[in-house]
C-alpha positions in Angstrom: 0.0 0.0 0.0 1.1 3.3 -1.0 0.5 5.3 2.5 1.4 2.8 5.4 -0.4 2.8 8.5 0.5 5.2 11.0 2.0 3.4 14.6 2.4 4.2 18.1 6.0 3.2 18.1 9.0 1.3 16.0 9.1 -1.2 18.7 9.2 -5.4 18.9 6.3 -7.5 19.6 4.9 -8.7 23.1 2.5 -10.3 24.9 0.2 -9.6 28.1 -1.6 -11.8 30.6 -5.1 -10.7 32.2 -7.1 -10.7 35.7 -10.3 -10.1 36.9 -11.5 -6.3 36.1 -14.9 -4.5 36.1 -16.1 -1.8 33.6 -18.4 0.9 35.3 -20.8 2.2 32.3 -18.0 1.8 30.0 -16.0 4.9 31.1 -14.6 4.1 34.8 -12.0 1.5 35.6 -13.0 -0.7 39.0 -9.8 -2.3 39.5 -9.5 -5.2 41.8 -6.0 -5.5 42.4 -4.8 -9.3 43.3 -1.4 -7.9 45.0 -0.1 -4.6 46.1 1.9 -3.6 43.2 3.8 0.2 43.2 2.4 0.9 39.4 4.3 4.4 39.9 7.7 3.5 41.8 9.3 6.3 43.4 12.2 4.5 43.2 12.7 5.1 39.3 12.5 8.8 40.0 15.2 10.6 40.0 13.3 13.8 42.5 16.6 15.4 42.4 15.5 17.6 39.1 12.7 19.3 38.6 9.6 17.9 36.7 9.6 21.5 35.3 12.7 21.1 33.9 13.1 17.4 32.7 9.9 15.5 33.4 11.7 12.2 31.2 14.6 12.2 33.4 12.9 13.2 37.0 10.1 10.5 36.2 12.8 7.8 34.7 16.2 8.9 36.0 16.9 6.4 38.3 15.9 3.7 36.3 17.8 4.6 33.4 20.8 5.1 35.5 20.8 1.2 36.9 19.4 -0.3 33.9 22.3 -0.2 31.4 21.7 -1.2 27.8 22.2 -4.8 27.5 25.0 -5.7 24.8 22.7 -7.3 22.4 20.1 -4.3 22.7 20.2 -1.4 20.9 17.8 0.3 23.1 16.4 0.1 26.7 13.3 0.4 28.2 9.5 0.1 28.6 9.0 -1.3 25.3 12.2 -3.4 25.3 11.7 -5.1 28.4 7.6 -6.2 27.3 9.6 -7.2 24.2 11.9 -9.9 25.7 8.7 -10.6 27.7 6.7 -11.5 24.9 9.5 -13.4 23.2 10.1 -15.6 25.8 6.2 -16.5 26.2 6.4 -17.4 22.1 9.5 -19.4 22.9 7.5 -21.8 25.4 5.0 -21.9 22.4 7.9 -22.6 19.8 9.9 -25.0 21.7 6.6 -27.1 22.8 5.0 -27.2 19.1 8.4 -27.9 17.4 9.7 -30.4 19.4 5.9 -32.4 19.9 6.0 -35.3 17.0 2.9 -36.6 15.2 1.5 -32.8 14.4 -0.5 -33.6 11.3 1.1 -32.3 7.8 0.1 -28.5 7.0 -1.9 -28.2 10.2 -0.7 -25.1 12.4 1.1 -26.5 14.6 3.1 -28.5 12.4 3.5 -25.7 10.1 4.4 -23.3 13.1 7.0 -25.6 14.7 8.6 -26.9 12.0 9.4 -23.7 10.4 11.3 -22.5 13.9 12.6 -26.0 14.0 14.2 -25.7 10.3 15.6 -21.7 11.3 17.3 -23.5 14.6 19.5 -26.4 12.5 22.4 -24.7 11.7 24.4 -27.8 11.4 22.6 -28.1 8.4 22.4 -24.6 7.4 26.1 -24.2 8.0 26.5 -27.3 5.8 25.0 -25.7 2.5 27.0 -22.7 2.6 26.3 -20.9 -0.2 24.8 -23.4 -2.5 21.0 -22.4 -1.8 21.7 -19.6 -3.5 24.9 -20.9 -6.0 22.2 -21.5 -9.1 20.5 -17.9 -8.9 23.9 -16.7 -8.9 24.4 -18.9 -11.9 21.6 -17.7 -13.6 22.4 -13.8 -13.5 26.1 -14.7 -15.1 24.1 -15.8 -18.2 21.8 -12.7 -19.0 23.2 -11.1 -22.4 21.4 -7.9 -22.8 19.1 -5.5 -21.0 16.1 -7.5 -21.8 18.2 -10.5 -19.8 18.0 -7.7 -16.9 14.2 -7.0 -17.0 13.0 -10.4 -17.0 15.5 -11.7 -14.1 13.8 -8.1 -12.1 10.5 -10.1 -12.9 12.1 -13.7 -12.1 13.2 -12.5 -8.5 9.8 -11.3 -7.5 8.0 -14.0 -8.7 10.0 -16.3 -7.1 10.6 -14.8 -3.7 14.2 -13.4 -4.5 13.9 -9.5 -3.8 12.8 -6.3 -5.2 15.3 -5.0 -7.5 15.3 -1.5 -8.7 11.6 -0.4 -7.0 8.5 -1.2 -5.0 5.3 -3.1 -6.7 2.4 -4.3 -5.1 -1.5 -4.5 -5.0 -3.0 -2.0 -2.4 -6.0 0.2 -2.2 -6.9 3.1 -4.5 -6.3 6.6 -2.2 -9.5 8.1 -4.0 -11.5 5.1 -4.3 -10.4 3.3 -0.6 -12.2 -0.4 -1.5 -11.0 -0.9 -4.6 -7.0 -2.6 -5.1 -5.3 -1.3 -8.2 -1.1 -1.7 -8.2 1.1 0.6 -6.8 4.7 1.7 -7.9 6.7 3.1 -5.5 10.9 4.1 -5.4 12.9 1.9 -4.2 16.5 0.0 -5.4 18.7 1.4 -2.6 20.2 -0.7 0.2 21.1 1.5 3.2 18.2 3.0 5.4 17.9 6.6 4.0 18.9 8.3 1.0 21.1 10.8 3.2 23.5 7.8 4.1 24.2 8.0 -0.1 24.0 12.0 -0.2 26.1 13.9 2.6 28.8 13.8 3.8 30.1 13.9 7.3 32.3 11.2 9.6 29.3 9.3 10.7 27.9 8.8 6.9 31.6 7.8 5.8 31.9 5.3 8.0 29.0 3.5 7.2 29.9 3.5 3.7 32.9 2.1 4.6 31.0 -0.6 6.6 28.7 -1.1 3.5 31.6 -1.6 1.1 33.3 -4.1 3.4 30.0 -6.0 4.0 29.6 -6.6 -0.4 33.1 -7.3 -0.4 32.8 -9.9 1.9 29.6 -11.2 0.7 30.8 -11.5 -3.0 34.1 -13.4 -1.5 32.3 -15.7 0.3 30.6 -17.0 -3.0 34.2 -17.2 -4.8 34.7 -14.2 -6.4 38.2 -12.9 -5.5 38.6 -10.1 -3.4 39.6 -7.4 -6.2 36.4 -7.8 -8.0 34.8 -7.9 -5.3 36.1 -4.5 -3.8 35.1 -3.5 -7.9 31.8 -4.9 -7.5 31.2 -2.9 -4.1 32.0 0.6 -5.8 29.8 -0.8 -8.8 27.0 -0.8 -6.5 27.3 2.3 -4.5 27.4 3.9 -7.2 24.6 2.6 -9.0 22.5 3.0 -5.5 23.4 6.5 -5.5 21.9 8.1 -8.5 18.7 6.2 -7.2 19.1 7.6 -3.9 19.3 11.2 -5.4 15.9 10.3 -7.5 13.9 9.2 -4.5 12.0 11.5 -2.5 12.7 12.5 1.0 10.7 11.3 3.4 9.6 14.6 4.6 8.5 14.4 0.8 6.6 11.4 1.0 4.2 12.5 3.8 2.5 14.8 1.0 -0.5 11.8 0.4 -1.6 14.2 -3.1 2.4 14.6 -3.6 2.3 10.6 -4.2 -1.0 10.3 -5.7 -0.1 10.2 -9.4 -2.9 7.7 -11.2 -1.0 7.3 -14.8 -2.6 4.8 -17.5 -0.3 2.0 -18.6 0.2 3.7 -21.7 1.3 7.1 -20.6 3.9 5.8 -17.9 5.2 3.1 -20.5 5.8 6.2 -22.8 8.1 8.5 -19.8 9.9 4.9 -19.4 10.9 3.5 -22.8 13.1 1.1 -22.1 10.0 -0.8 -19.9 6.9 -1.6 -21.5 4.7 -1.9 -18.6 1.7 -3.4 -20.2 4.3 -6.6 -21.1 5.7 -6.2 -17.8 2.3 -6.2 -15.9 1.2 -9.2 -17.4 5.0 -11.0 -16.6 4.0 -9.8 -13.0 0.5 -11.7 -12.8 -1.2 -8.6 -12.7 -2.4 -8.3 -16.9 -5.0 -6.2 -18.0 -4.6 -3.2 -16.8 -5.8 -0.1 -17.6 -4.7 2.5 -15.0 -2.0 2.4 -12.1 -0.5 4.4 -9.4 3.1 5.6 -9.3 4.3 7.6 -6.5 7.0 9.1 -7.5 7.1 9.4 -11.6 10.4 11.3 -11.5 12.3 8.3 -9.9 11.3 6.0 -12.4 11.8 8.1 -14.8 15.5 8.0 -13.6 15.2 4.4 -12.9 14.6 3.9 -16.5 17.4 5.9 -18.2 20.0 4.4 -15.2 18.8 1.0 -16.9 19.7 2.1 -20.3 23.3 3.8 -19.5 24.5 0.8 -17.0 26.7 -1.5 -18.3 24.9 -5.0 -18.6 28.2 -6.0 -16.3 27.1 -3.8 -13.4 23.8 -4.9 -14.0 24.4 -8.2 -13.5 26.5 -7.1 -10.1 24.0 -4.8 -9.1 21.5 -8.4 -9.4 23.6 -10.2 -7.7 23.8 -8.1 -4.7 20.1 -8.5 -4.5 20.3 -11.8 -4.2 23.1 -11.7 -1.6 21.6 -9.1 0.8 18.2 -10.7 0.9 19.6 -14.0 1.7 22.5 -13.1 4.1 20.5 -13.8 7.3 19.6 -17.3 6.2 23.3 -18.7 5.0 25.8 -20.5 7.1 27.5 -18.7 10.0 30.1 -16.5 8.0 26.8 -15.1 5.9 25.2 -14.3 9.2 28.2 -12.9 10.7 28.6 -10.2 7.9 25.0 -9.6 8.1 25.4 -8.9 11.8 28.4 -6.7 11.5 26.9 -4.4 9.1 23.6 -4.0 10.8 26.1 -3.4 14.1 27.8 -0.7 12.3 24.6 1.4 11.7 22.9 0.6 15.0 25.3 0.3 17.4 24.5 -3.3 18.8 27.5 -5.2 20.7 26.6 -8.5 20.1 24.2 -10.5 17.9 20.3 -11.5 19.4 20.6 -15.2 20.1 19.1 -16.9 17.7 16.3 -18.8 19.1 14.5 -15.5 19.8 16.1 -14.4 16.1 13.5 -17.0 15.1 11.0 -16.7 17.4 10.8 -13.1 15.4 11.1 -14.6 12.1 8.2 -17.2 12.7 5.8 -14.4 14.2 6.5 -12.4 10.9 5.5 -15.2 8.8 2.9 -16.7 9.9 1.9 -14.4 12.4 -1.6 -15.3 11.9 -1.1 -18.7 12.6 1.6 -18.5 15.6 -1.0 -15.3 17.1 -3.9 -18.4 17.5 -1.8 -20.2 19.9 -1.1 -16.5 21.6 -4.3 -15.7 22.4 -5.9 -18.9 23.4 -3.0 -18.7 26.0 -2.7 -15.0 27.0 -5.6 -13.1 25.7 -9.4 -13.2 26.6 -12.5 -12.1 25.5 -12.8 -9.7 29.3 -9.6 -8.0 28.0 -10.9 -7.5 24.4 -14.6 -6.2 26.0 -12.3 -4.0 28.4 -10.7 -1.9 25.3 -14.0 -1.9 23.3 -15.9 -0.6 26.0 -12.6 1.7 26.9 -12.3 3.0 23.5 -15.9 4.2 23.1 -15.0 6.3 26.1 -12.1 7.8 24.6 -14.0 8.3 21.0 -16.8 10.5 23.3 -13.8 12.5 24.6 -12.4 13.3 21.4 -15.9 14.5 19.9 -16.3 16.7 22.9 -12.8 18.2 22.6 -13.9 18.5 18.7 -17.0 20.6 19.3 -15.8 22.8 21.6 -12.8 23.6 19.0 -12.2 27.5 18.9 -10.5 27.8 15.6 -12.9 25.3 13.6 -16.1 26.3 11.6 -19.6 24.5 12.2 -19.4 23.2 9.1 -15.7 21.4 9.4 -16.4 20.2 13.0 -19.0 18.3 11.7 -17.1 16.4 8.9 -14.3 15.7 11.6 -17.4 14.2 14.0 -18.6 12.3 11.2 -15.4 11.0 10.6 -14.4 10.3 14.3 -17.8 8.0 14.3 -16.6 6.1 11.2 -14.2 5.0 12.8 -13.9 1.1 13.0 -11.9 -0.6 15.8 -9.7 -3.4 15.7 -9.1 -5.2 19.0 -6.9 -8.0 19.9 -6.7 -10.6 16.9 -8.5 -11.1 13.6 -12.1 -12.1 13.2 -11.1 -14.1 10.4 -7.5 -15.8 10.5 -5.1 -15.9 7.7 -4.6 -19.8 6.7 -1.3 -19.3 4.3 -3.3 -21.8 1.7 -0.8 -23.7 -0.2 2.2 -22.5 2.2 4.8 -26.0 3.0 6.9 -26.2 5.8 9.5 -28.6 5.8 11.7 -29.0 8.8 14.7 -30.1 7.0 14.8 -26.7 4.2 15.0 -23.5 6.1 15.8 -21.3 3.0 13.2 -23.3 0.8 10.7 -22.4 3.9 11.5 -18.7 3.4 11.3 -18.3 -0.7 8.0 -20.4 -0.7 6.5 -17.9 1.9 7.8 -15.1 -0.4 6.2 -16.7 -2.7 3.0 -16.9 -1.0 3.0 -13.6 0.3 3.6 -12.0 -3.3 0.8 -14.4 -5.1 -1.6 -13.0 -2.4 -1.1 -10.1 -2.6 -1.5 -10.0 -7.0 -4.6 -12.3 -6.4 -6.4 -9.1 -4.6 -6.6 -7.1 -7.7 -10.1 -7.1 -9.0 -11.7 -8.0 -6.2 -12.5 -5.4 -3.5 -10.4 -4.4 -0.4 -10.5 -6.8 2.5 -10.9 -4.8 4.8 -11.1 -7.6 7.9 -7.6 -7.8 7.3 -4.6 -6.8 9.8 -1.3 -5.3 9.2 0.0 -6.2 12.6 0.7 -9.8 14.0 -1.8 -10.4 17.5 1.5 -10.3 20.1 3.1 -7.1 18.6 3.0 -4.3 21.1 1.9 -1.6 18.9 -1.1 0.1 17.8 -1.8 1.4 14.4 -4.2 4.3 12.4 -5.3 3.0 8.8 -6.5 6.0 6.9 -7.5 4.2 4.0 -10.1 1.9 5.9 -10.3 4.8 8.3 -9.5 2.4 11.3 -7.9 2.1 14.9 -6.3 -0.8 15.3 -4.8 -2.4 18.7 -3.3 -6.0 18.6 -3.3 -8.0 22.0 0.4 -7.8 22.9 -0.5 -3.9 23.9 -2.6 -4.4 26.4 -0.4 -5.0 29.6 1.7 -2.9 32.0 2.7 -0.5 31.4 0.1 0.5 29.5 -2.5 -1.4 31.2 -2.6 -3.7 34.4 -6.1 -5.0 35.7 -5.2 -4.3 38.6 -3.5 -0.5 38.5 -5.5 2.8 39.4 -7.6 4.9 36.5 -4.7 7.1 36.9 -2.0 4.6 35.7 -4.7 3.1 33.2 -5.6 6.4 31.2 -1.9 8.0 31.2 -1.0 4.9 29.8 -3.5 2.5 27.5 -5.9 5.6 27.3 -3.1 7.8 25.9 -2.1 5.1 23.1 -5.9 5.0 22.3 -6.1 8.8 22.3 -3.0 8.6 20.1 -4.0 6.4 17.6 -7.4 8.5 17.1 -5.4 11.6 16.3 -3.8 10.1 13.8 -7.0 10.5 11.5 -6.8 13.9 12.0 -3.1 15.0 12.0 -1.4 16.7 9.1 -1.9 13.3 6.3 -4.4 11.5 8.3 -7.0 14.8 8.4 -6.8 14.4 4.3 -8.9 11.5 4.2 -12.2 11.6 4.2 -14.8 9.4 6.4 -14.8 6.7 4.0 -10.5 6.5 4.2 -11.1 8.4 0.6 -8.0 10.8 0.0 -10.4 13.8 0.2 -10.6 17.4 1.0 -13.1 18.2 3.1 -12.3 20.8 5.3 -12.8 24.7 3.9 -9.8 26.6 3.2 -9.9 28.9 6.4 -10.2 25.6 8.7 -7.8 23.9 6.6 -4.9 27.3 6.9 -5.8 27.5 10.8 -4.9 23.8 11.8 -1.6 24.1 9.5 -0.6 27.4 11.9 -0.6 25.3 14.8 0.9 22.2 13.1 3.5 24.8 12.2 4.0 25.7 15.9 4.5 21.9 16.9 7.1 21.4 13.7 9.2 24.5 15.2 8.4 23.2 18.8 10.6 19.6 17.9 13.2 21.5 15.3 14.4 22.7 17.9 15.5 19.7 19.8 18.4 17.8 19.6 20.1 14.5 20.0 23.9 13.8 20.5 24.4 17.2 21.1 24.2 18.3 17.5 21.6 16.4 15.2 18.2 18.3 14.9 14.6 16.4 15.5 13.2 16.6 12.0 9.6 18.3 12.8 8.2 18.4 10.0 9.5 14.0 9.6 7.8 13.1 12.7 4.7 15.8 13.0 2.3 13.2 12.9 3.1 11.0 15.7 4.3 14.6 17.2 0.2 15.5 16.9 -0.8 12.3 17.7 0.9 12.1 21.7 0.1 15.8 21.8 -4.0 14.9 20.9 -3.3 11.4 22.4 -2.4 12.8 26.5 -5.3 15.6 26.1 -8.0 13.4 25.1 -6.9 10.6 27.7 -6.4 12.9 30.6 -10.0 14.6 29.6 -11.2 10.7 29.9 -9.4 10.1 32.9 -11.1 13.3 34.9 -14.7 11.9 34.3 -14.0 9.0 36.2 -14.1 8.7 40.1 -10.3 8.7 41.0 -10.1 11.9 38.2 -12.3 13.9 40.6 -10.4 12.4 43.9 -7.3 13.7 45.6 -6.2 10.6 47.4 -2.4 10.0 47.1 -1.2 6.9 45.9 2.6 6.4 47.1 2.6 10.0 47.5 1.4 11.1 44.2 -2.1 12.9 43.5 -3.9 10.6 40.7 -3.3 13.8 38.3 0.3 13.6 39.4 0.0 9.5 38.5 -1.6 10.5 35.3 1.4 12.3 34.1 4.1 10.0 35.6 2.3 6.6 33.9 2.6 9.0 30.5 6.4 9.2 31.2 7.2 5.6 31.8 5.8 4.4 28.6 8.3 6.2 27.1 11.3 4.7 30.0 14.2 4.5 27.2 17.8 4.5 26.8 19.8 4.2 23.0 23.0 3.6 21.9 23.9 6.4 19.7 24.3 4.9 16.3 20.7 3.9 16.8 20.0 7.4 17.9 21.4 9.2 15.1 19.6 6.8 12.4 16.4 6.8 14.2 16.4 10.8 13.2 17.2 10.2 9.6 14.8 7.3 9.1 12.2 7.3 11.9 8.5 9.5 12.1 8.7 9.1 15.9 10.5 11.3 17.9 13.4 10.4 20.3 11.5 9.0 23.7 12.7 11.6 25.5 11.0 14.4 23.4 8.1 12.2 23.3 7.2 12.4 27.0 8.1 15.9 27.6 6.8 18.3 24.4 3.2 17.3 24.4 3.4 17.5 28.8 4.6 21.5 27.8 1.6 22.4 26.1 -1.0 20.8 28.8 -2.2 23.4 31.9 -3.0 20.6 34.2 0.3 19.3 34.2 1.7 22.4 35.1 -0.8 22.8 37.9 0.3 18.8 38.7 3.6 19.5 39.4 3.5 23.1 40.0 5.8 24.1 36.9 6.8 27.8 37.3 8.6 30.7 35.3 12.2 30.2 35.3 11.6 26.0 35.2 13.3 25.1 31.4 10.5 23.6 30.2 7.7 26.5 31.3 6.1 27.8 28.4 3.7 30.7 29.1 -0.2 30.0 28.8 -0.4 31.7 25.8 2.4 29.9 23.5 0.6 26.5 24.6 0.0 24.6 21.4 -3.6 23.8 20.9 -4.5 21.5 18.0 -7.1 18.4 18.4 
């Protein structure tokens, strides 16, 4: 799909177990806590600074400071630690399926097992070497001529070998939201942004330098010597980087009318002449089409002449390397190794994730659908997914109050974004309907075999959606993941199971550590149909403008304010927050703490002043807010997270929104002369 959903966070998968609760109309939590538990532990605090001046570090301080970053992390905190949680729970589920004989051939749990089973023999993988891949290499050394190039593009996607050159699939229509026609996007380039290929600086130069060293020693260990290998390296990088300077930034890419270019077959066959899309189309199992959508025209327009001008030679390298870097992960140990030291070299991770739980990740982004069954019968339950229904219609009221009572908004608008807020449809737990994988075989003894034929599988699926209309039962997250996720094409909220425990949610915590944290993810995730793309979509997830021009130039002045509000922060010292990258998540935490602390004062506790641990419940509000976001990084990680990331650093993401909220000020008694004090009237008020 051409716009992705937009997520809470960049963060790994994990799981939650459940107690007894009870719902009071919907709106108030009555918890019934089974053991004292300090849901807001002073002892994390560091009360030695002022919340005024650093509310991440006095809320998280302490915890940060006796938590290092373990070696095979590349970040620590809240959402690491419910990550290794939820990967050990899928291990007990892994290790008991795989090693259990008799499962019957292609159910689930033979399907399951067997594929972690065949990922965990490395004496066998080790064994093979190079040779699973040794006849696509072979192939690629006999291509003659440009055509030669084009069809192997083709071969490689049908057959689960990459996605040379640029992005195709079958996705929805932006302006006509349940019907799939195919998408073109950029694409062809290897490292994580097209800056790493652009500027120049000692932090970019040394992961080129770590790139070139990783296709050298990838083409060596297939044979070729080490000269043409060190050729074949500078071949590529430079190939990559006249793509690079073709693509759009990403800032770019957040334009959803920027990328909406609906071309017929003919027309974008004639700006590329050297690729006859209505041949290749049909090669690509998608024939007979009249019309399709291509993001960004300019690229391929590049693309295409970077085709004609290459030498077949560095073609054929460029190919190669396609194969190589896709396959890497799944070779014998010196493969893997290479793999790992690049990927080390950009994200500053000491040593390599043990592979079991390498696996465990691997299996859950397969067949998530299958793997997320045995999840939920074990630690999901129909109470839990009741509790965020009923939760979430709570939070949906809020937001249309907060909407209606908008200053800067016409009549007319408000009641479009209402509309729109009620159309919303919400996704809870797991599927209604669960992916099978028709057709998908697992056999234990043929890891990389496993992996193309669920390439394979994944691509045909995806073709066989064209002509029919958008399914939109389905999910783009797996049931464990600890995320939550805004699709503005089916105009939905989703929320997968693994979210839904501490510390965004405990049966068994106070309304105050409830709504700061699960309420605020909720509020989030609603805000993201009404930030700076998700507002351009319609009620219907049509890409449609249907606010009026004076509406429409008033919300961009204060989306302006919140872009200059996070340009102006920095990590490392010297590398600037992108605002105008991250401004929708930045809108959504902003609208996502306001709606859920508006929530969280029409229940009981929100009207009480009882302390809890010495903390009022606003006071616990604010804290539970701050220790979702509990995080330390390594800085490699930190500095490509701004290049490539829409979120903002943790740190930015508890305190900004906190600056522009006049209760938190009265929580924690924030005064003039406190760092982060802003006065009343340069509060940013959007949603």
């Amino acid at each position: 799909m051409k716009v992705k959903p937009f997520n809470l966070v960049l963060a790994g998968a994990l799981c939650l177990s459940v107690s007894a609760f009870a719902i009071d109309g919907g709106k108030t939590l009555k918890p019934n806590p089974v053991h004292p538990k300090k849901f807001i532990d002073p002892a994390n605090m560091d009360q030695s600074i002022k919340p005024g001046d650093d509310f991440f570090d006095y809320a998280n301080g302490n915890w940060i400071k006796n938590n290092p970053i373990p070696a095979k992390e590349t970040r620590w905190g809240s959402f690491s630690i419910l990550h290794q949680d939820n990967t050990d729970k899928l291990l007990k589920l892994l290790n008991e399926v795989s090693t259990t004989p008799g499962q019957p051939k292609g159910s689930l749990k033979q399907r399951v097992g067997d594929l972690y089973a065949s990922g965990m023999d490395t004496v066998s993988i080790d064994k093979l070497g190079y040779t699973p891949i040794a006849a696509d290499l072979a192939r690629i050394d006999k291509i003659t001529d440009l055509n030669g190039v084009i069809s192997e593009m083709v071969y490689e996607r049908l057959n689960g070998e990459g996605s040379p050159l640029f992005s195709f699939g079958v996705g929805p229509d932006d302006k006509h939201p349940n019907i799939n026609i195919v998408n073109f996007n950029q694409g062809g380039t290897s490292l994580p942004d097209r800056d790493y290929y652009l500027k120049n600086g000692p932090r970019n130069q040394a992961i080129h330098d770590a790139y070139t060293k990783y296709i050298t020693t990838l083409f060596t260990l297939t044979g070729t010597n080490v000269d043409e290998a060190a050729k074949n390296a500078a071949t590529i990088f430079n190939f990559e980087k006249v793509l690079a300077k073709a693509q759009l930034s990403r800032v770019a890419m957040r334009d959803p009318n920027a990328t909406y270019n609906k071309y017929s077959v003919t027309y974008f066959s004639s700006i590329t002449p050297h690729l006859n899309w209505a041949q290749l189309l049909t090669a690509l199992k998608t024939p007979g089409q009249d019309t399709v959508l291509v993001a960004e025209p300019a690229f391929f327009m590049t693309a295409d002449t970077l085709l004609a001008s290459t030498p077949v030679s560095d073609l054929k390298v460029y190919l190669k390397w396609n194969i190589l870097k896709g396959s890497a992960g799944a070779l014998s140990e010196p493969f893997v190794k290479a793999n790992f030291d690049f990927s080390a070299a950009l994200s500053g991770q000491k040593v390599q994730t043990p592979r079991n739980e390498r696996m465990s990740g691997l299996v859950d982004g397969s067949l998530g659908e299958l793997l997320g069954q045995l999840y939920v019968e074990k630690y999901f339950t129909p109470a839990a997914k009741q509790y965020m229904v009923d939760l979430v219609n709570n939070l949906k009221e809020t937001l249309g109050d907060r909407i209606k009572r908008l200053d800067w908004m016409s009549d007319e608008t408000k009641q479009r974004a209402l509309k729109k807020l009620a159309a919303f449809t919400v996704k809870i737990g797991y599927p209604d309907k669960w992916q099978t994988y028709d057709g998908v075989v697992i056999n234990r003894n043929d890891y990389m075999g496993n992996l193309r034929r669920l390439s394979i599988w994944r691509y045909n699926y995806n073709v066989s959606q064209l002509g029919k209309p958008v399914d939109k039962k389905r999910w783009g997250m797996t049931p464990p993941t600890v995320n939550a996720y805004y699709n503005p094409a089916n105009n939905e909220i989703v929320f997968p199971a693994g979210i839904l425990q501490f510390p965004f949610f405990d049966f068994g915590a106070d309304d105050a550590v409830n709504y700061g944290g699960i309420g605020a993810v909720i509020g989030h995730e609603m805000t993201h149909g009404f930030d700076d793309q998700g507002r351009q979509y319609d009620a219907d997830g049509s890409l449609r403008n249907w606010w009026n021009s004076a509406d429409a130039a008033k919300f961009k002045t204060r989306a302006d304010q919140v872009v200059a509000q996070y340009n102006a922060f920095t990590v490392l010292d010297t590398i600037h927050v992108n605002g105008r990258l991250t401004l929708g998540e930045n809108l959504a935490d902003l609208g996502g703490v306001n709606i859920a602390y508006e929530a969280f004062k029409k229940t009981k506790e929100g009207h009480s002043a009882t302390k809890i641990d010495g903390f009022t419940p606003d006071q616990r509000f604010f804290l539970s807010w701050a220790q979702v976001w509990r995080s330390a990084q390594r800085p490699e990680s930190a500095s490509q997270r701004i290049l490539t990331d829409p979120h903002s650093p943790e740190q930015y993401r508890c305190n900004a929104p906190l600056t522009n909220i006049d209760a938190w000020y009265t929580a924690f008694n924030v005064k003039p002369g406190d760092k982060n004090y802003k006065k009343p009237e340069d509060r940013i008020k959007v949603w």
